[in-house]
C-alpha positions in Angstrom: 35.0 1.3 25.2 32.8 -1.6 26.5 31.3 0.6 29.4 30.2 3.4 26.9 29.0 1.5 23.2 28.5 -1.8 24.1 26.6 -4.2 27.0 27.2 -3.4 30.6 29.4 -3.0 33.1 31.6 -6.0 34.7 30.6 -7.0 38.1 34.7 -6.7 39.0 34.7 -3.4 38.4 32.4 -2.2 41.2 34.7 -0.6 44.2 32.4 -0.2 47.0 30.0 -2.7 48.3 26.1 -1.7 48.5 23.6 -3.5 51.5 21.9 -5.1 48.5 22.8 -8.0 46.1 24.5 -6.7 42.9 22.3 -9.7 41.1 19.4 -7.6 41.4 21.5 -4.9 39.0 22.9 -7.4 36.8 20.8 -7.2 33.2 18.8 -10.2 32.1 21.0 -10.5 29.2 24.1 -10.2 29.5 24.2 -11.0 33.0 26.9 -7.3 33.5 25.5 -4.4 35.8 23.3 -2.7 34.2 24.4 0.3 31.5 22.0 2.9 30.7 18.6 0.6 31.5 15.5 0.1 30.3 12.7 -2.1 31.6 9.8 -4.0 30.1 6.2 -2.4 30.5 4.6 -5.3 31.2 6.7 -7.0 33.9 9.4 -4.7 34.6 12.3 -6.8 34.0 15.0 -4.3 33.5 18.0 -4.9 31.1 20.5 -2.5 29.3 19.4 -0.4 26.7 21.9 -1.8 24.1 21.3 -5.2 25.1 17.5 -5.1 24.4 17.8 -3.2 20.9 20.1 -5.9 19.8 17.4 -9.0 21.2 14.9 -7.1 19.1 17.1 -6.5 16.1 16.9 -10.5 16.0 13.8 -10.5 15.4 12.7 -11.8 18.5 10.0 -9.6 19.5 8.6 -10.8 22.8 10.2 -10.1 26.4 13.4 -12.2 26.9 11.5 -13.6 30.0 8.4 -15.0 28.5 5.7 -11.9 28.5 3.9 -10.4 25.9 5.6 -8.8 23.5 8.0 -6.2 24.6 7.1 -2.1 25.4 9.7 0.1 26.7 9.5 1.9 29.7 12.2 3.7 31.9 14.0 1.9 34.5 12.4 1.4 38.0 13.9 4.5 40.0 14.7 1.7 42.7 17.3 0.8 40.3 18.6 3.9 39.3 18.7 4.8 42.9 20.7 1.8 43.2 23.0 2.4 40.1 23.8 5.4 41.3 25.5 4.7 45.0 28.0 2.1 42.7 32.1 3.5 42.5 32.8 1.7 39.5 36.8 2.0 38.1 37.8 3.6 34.8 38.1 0.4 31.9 41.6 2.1 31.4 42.1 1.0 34.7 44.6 -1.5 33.6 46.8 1.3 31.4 47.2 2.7 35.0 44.1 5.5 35.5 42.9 5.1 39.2 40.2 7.3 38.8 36.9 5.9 40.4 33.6 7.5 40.0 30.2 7.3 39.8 27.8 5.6 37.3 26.7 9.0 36.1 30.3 10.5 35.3 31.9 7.2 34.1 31.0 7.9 30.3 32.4 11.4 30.5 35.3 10.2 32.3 35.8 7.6 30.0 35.7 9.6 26.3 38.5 11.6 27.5 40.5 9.8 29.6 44.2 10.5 29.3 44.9 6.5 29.6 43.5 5.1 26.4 45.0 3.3 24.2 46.2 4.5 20.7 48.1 3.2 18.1 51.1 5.3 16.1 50.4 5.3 12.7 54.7 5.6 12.0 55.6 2.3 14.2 51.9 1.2 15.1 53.0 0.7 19.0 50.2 1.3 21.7 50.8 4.9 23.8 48.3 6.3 26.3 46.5 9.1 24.9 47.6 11.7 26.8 51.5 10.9 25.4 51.0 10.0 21.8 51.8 13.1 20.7 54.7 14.0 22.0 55.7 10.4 20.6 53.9 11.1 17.2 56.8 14.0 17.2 59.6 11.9 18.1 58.6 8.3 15.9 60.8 8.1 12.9 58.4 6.0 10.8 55.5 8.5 10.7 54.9 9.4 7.5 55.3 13.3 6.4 53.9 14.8 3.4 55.6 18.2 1.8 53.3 20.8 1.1 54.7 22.1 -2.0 56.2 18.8 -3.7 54.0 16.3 -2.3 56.8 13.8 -1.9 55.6 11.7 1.2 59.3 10.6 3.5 59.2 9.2 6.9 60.2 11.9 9.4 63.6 10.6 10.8 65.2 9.6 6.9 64.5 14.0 6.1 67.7 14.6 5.4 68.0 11.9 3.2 65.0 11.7 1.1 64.0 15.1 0.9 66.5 18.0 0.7 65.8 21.1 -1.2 67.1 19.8 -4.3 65.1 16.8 -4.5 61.8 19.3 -3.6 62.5 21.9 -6.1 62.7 19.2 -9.0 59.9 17.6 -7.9 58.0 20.8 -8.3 59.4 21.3 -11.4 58.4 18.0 -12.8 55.1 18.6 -11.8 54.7 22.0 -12.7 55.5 20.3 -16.5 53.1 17.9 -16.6 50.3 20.4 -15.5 51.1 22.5 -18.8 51.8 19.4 -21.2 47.8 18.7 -20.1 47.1 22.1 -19.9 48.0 22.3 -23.6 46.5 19.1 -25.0 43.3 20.3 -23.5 43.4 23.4 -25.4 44.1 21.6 -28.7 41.2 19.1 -28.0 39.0 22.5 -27.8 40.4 23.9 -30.6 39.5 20.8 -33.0 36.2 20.6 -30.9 35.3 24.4 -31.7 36.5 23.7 -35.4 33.6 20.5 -35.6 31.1 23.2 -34.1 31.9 25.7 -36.7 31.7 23.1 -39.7 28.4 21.9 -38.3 26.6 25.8 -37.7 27.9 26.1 -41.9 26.0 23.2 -43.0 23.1 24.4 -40.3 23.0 27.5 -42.0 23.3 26.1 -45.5 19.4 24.1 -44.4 17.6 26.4 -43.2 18.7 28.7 -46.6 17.0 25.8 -48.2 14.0 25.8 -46.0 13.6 29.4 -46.5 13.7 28.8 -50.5 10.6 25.3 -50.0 8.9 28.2 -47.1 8.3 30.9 -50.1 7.3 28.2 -52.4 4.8 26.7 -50.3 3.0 30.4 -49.2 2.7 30.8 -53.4 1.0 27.5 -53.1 -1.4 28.8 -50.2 -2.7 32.0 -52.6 -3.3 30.1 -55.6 -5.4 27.6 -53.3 -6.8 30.6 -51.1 -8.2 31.8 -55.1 -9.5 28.3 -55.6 -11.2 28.4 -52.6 -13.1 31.6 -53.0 -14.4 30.4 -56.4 -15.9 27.1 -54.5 -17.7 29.5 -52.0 -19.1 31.2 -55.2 -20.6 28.2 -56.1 -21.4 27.0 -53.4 -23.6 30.0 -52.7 -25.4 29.0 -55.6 -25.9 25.7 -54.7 -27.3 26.9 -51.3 -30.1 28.8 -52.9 -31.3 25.7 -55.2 -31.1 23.6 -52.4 -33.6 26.1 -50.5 -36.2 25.9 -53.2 -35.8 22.1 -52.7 -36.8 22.4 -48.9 -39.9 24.6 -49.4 -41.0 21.5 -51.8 -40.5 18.9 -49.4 -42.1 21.2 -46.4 -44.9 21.0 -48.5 -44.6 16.8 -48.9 -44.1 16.5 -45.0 -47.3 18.2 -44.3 -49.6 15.4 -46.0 -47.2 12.7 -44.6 -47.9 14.2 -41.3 -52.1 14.1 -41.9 -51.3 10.2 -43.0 -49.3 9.4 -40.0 -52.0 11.0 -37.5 -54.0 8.2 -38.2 -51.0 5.4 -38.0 -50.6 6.6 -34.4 -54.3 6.2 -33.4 -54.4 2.7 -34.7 -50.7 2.2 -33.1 -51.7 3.7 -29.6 -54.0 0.6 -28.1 -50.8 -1.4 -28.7 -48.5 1.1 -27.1 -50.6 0.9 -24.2 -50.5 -2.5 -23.8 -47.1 -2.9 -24.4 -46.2 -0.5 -21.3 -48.8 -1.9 -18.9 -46.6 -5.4 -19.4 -43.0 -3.2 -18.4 -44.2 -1.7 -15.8 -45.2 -4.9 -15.1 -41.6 -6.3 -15.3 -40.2 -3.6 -13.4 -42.2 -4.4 -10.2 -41.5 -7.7 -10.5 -37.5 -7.2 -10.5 -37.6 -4.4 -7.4 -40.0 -7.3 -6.0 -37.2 -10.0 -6.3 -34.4 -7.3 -5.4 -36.6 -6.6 -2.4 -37.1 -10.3 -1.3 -33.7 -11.5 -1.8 -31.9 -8.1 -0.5 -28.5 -6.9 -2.3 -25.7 -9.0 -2.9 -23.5 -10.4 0.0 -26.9 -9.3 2.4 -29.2 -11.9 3.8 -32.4 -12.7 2.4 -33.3 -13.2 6.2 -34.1 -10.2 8.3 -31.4 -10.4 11.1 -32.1 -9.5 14.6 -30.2 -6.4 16.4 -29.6 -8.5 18.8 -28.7 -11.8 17.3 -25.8 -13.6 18.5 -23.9 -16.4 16.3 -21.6 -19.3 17.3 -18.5 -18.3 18.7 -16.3 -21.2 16.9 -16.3 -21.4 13.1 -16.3 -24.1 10.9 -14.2 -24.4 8.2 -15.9 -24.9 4.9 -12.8 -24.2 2.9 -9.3 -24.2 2.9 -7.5 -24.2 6.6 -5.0 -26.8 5.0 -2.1 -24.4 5.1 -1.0 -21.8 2.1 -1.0 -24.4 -1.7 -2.9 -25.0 -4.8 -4.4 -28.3 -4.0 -8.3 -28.2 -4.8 -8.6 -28.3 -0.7 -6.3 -25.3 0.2 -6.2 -21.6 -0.2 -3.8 -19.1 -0.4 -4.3 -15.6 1.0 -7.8 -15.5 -0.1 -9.9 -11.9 -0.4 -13.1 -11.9 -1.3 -16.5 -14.3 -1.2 -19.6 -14.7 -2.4 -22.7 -16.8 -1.4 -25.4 -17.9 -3.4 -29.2 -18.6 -2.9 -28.4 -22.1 -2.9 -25.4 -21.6 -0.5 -22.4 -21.9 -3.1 -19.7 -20.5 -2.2 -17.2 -18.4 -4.6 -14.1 -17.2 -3.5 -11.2 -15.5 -5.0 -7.8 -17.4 -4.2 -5.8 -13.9 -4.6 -2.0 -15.8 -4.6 -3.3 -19.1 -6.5 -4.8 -17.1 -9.1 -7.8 -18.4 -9.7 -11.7 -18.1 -8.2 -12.9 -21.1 -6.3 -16.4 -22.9 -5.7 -17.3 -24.8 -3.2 -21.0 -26.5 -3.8 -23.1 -27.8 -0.3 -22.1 -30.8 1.1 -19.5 -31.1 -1.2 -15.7 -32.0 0.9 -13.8 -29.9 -1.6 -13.9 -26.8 -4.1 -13.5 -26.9 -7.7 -11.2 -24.1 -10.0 -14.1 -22.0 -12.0 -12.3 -19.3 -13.0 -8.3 -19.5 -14.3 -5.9 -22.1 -12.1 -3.3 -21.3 -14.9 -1.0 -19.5 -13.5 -0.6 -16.0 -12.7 -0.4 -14.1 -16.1 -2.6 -11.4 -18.5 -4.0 -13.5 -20.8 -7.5 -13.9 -21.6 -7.9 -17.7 -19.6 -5.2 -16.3 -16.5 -6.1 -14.0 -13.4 -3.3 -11.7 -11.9 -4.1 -12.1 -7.8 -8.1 -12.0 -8.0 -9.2 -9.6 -4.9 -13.0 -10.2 -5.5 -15.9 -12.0 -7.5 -19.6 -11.6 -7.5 -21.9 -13.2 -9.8 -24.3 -11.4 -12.7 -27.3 -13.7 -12.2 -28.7 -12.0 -15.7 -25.8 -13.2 -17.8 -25.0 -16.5 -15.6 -21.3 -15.1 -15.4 -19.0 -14.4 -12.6 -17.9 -10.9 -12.3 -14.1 -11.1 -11.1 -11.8 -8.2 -9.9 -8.5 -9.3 -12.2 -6.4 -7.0 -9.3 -2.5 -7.2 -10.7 -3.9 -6.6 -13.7 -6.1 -3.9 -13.5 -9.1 -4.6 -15.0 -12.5 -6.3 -14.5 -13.3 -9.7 -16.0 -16.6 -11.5 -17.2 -16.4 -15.4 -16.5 -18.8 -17.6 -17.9 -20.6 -19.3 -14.9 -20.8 -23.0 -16.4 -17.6 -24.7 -17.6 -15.7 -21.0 -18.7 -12.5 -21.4 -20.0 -11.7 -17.9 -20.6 -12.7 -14.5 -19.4 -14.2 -11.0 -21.1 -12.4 -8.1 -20.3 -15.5 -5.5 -19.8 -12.9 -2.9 -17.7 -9.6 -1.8 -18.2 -6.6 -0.2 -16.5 -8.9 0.5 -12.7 -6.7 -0.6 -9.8 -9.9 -2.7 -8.8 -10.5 -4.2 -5.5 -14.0 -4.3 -4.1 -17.4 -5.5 -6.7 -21.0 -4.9 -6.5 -23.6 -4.5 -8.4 -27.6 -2.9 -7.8 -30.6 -4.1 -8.6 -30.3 -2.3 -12.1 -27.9 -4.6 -13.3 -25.3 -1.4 -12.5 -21.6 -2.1 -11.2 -20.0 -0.6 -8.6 -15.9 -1.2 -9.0 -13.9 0.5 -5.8 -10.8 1.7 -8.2 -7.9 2.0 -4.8 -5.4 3.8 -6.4 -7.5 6.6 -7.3 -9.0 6.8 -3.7 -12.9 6.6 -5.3 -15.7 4.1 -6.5 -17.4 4.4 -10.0 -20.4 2.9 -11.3 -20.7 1.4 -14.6 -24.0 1.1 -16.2 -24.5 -1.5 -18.7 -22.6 -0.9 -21.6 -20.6 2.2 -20.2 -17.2 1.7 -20.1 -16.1 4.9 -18.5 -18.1 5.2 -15.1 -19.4 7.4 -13.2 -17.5 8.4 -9.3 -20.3 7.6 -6.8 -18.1 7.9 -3.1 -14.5 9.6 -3.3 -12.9 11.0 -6.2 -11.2 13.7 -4.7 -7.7 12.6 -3.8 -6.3 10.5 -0.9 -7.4 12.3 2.2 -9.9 12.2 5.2 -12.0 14.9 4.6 -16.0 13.7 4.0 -15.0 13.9 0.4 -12.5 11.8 0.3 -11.3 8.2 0.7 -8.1 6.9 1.7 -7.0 3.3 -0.3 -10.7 2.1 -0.2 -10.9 -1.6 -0.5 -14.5 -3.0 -0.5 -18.2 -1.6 -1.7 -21.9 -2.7 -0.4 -24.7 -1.2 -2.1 -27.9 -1.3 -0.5 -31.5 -1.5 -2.4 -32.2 2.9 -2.1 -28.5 2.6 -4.1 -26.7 4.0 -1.2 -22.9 2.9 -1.3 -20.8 1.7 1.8 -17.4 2.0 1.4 -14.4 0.5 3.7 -11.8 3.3 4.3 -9.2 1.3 5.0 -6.4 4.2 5.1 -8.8 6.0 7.5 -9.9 3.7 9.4 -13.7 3.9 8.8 -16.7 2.4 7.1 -18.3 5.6 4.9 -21.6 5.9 3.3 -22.7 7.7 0.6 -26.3 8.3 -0.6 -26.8 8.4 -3.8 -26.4 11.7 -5.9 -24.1 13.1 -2.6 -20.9 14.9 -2.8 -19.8 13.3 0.4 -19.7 10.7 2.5 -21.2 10.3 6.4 -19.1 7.9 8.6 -21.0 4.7 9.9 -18.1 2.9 11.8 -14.7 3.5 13.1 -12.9 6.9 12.1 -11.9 7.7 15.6 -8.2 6.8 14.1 -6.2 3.7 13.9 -7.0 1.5 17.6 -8.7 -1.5 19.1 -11.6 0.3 20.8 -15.0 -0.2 20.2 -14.8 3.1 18.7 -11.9 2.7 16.6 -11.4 0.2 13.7 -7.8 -0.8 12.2 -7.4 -1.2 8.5 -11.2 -2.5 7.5 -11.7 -4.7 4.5 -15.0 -6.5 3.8 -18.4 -4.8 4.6 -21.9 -5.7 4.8 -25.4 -3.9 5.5 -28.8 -5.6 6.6 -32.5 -3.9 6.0 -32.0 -2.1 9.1 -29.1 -0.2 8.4 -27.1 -2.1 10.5 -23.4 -2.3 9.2 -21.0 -5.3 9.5 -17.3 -5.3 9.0 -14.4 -7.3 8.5 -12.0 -5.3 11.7 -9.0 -6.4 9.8 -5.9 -5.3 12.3 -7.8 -6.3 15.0 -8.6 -9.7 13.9 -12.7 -9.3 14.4 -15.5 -9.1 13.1 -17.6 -6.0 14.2 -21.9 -4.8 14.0 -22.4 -1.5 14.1 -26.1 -0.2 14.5 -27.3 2.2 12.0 -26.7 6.1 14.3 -24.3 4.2 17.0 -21.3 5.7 17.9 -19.2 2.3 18.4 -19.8 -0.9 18.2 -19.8 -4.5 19.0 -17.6 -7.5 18.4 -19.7 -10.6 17.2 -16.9 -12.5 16.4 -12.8 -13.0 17.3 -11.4 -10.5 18.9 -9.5 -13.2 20.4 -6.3 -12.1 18.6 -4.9 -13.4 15.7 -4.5 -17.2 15.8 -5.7 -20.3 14.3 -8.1 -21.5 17.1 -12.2 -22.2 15.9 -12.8 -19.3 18.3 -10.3 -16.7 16.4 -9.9 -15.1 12.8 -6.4 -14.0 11.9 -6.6 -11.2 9.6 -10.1 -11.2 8.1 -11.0 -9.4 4.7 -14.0 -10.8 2.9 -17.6 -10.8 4.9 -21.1 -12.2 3.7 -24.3 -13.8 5.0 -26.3 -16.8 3.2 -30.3 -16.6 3.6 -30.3 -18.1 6.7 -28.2 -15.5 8.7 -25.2 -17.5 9.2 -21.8 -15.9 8.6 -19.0 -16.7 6.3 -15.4 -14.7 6.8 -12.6 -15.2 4.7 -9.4 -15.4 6.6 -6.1 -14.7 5.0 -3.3 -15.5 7.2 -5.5 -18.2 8.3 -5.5 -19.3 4.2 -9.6 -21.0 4.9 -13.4 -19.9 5.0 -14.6 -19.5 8.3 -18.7 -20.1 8.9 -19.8 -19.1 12.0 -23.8 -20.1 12.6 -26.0 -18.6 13.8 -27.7 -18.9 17.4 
């Protein structure tokens, strides 16, 4: 059926001759006229529509003659026009059908054509459909099955193998059999129903004992209910001695209270110099929070307008996907210190990576032992920041769902100080509080210090894209009014929440899934500068994005190039961060490498 399920028609079959060259009908593929066709979007090429599905099914993805990768469109009507003038001969042409017709009727023609081929099941000879029955009546080998015996005889050897006789014993036989089971089923209920009975007696035979230990017990429960209402007695007593007790000490408290009058006079001087020096402290810390802006954020005001280099530099990794101390694999998140040391989490090597200035390569900090749960192992580490107060990386343990406290210089082990979160994204305010973007639940908490619950700041209400909801959030910025930015990765949108709100106000993207400049595909990282303006890591779109605080789209600052490994292209970005200077760091995982990009 070659013209109907499978790839084109052969060029010998055409009857009648057109003006133009069949070559421009013939399919790219299989080099046959065209059957049922199809064309690329981009160039046109056209090609048959089973012929292309199978190309694909390859897994070859791009237009058999060198474009882009392949769209489908419908087939030039040129070449329809075309296809349709052709006489083309029935394939059973052969088995005698001289039926010629048109492209449009030939697959019709062709399903029911009286000429094709089938095989006898008796003899297995080749008849033309429109006589195999009439054979199929007349072939002594097909097989015939009798509908009240069963007994299966070939149709010209009936009067041999199957008379009445032969039938009638048959049924016989089998009629039997069918009451020998019939009757061994009923014995195997019997002895079944006799184990059921024998197991209800001895039932029955318990619960006369628990009945007997039940009466027993409820004697217990009055005899105690007595003993009980005799404590009560005394107990009343006891209540009215203790009473006079209390007037006694009211009257002891009231000279303790004249002497501690005078304690808190000569107390108070000391009090009040003791708070003058924390309020002291606390203006110093908003100071320093102030100066040096919140994590992943530059210290450095950064210009609406400023532009940065458009090829990177690669600081780390970029020597294809290992575990040498100069490669990465599938890295997530990054973070920059004051003095420019990078940390970044090496998601598939298991392990958190630093990379100090000037230095050629990074050094493990954080696990390098394999992946695994115990306390000096990491599970595919999506993100780390550092806790400058306890000189400790804070890493996001990811296969392992919980959050990990690393000793900064020479750790060998890790503090679990959250368990069972399906963490991602880390960050943390300038009261020492952490905010852990928990993906599975579709919501970020914040954990003060020494809470081990949380509290839902953004989210919390199911997977969804109402204002309330979040939709597999990955990564969390939190700016210095405690205002939290989340990426919306399922949505497609960078939300923020103020603190104390019940929902969320989109800052970027959620225009749905696209590559416009008011669209956004599959965000991870995200960062926000003292204006307000918010950058993010475009991830499906292989960018980097800006998005002025009240704009309704933004502006590509870097990539957008597509996703390659050129200086001037990032191929699916996910972490994002600034050092005090302005320049930008993106961490690239296809790409496996650290991407800076200075800037101008």
């Amino acid at each position: 059926m070659a013209s109907i399920n499978e790839f084109g028609l052969a060029s010998d079959r055409v009857r009648n001759k057109l003006s133009s060259d069949l070559e421009d009908l013939h399919c790219s593929i299989c080099r046959n006229i065209l059957w049922k066709p199809v064309a690329c979007q981009r160039c046109e090429t056209p090609y048959c529509s089973a012929c292309i599905k199978k190309w694909l099914r390859e897994g070859r993805n791009q237009c058999p003659v060198g474009c882009q990768p392949f769209a489908e469109r419908t087939c030039p009507p040129s070449i329809v026009k075309q296809l349709s003038r052709l006489q083309i001969a029935c394939i059973y042409e052969s088995n005698n059908c001289r039926e010629i017709l048109p492209c449009e009727a030939l697959e019709k023609h062709e399903t029911e054509c009286g000429f094709q081929p089938q095989t006898c099941p008796g003899c297995h000879s080749s008849f033309a459909k429109k006589s195999i029955e009439k054979h199929k009546s007349q072939c002594p080998l097909i097989e015939i099955t009798c509908a009240d015996c069963k007994i299966v005889y070939n149709q010209g050897d009936a009067t041999r193998s199957h008379t009445d006789m032969k039938c009638l014993k048959e049924q016989f036989q089998q009629f039997r059999h069918q009451r020998q089971e019939e009757n061994k089923q009923s014995k195997e209920e019997i002895k079944r129903l006799k184990e059921e009975n024998t197991q209800l007696k001895e039932e029955i035979k318990h619960l006369k004992e628990d009945d007997k230990q039940l009466k027993e017990e409820i004697n217990h429960l009055k005899e105690d209910d007595k003993q009980l209402k005799e404590e009560i007695k005394h107990l009343k007593e006891d209540d009215k001695q203790l009473k006079e007790e209390i007037k006694h000490l009211k009257e002891d408290d009231k000279q303790l209270k004249e002497d501690n009058k005078q304690l808190k006079q000569d107390l108070q001087k000391h009090l009040q110099n003791h708070q003058t020096n924390t309020e002291m402290l606390a203006k110093l810390r908003n100071f320093v929070w102030r100066m040096t802006g919140p994590l992943r954020a530059s210290s450095t005001a950064i210009h609406p307008n400023a532009t940065w280099s458009t090829n990177g530099i690669t600081v780390i990794g970029g020597n294809r996907s290992a575990s040498k101390i100069n490669q990465l694999y599938a890295p997530h998140g990054l973070y920059i210190d004051d003095d420019q040391t990078i940390y970044v989490a090496d998601h598939w090597n298991h392990r958190i990576v630093q990379r100090k200035p000037g230095a050629m390569n990074g050094t493990v900090v954080a696990a390098g032992n394999g992946n695994g749960n115990g306390i000096n192992q990491l599970n595919s580490p999506r993100d780390v920041i550092v806790d400058k107060e306890s000189d400790s990386l804070i890493i996001s343990d990811y296969r392992n769902k919980r959050v990990v406290r690393w000793p900064r210089r020479n750790g060998t082990r890790g503090e679990t100080i959250i368990s069972n979160i399906a963490c991602t994204g880390l960050s943390m305010d300038d009261n020492g509080s952490l905010y852990v973007v928990d993906w599975e639940k579709h919501e970020v908490r914040r954990y003060k210090i020494g809470d081990t619950q949380g509290t839902v700041v953004a989210g919390g209400n199911g997977a969804g894209n109402r204002l309330d909801q979040l939709s597999c959030p990955q990564y969390v910025f939190v700016d210095r009014d405690h205002s939290v930015y989340v990426s919306d990765y399922g949505n497609h949108r960078v939300m923020k929440w103020e603190q104390g709100a019940k929902q969320g106000i989109v800052v970027a993207g959620g225009q749905g899934q696209g590559s416009s400049l008011t669209q956004l595909h599959s965000p991870y990282g995200v960062v926000v500068d003292q204006l307000g303006t918010v950058y993010v890591t475009d991830h499906g779109n292989h960018r980097i994005m800006r998005w002025p605080k009240g704009a309704t789209q933004g502006t590509v600052i870097i990539g957008g190039n597509g996703g390659g490994a050129q200086p001037n292209q990032v191929n699916g970005p996910v972490g994002l961060s600034f050092d005090r200077h302005g320049n930008l760091y993106v961490v690239e995982f296809a790409n496996n490498r650290v991407q800076k990009f200075e800037i101008a």
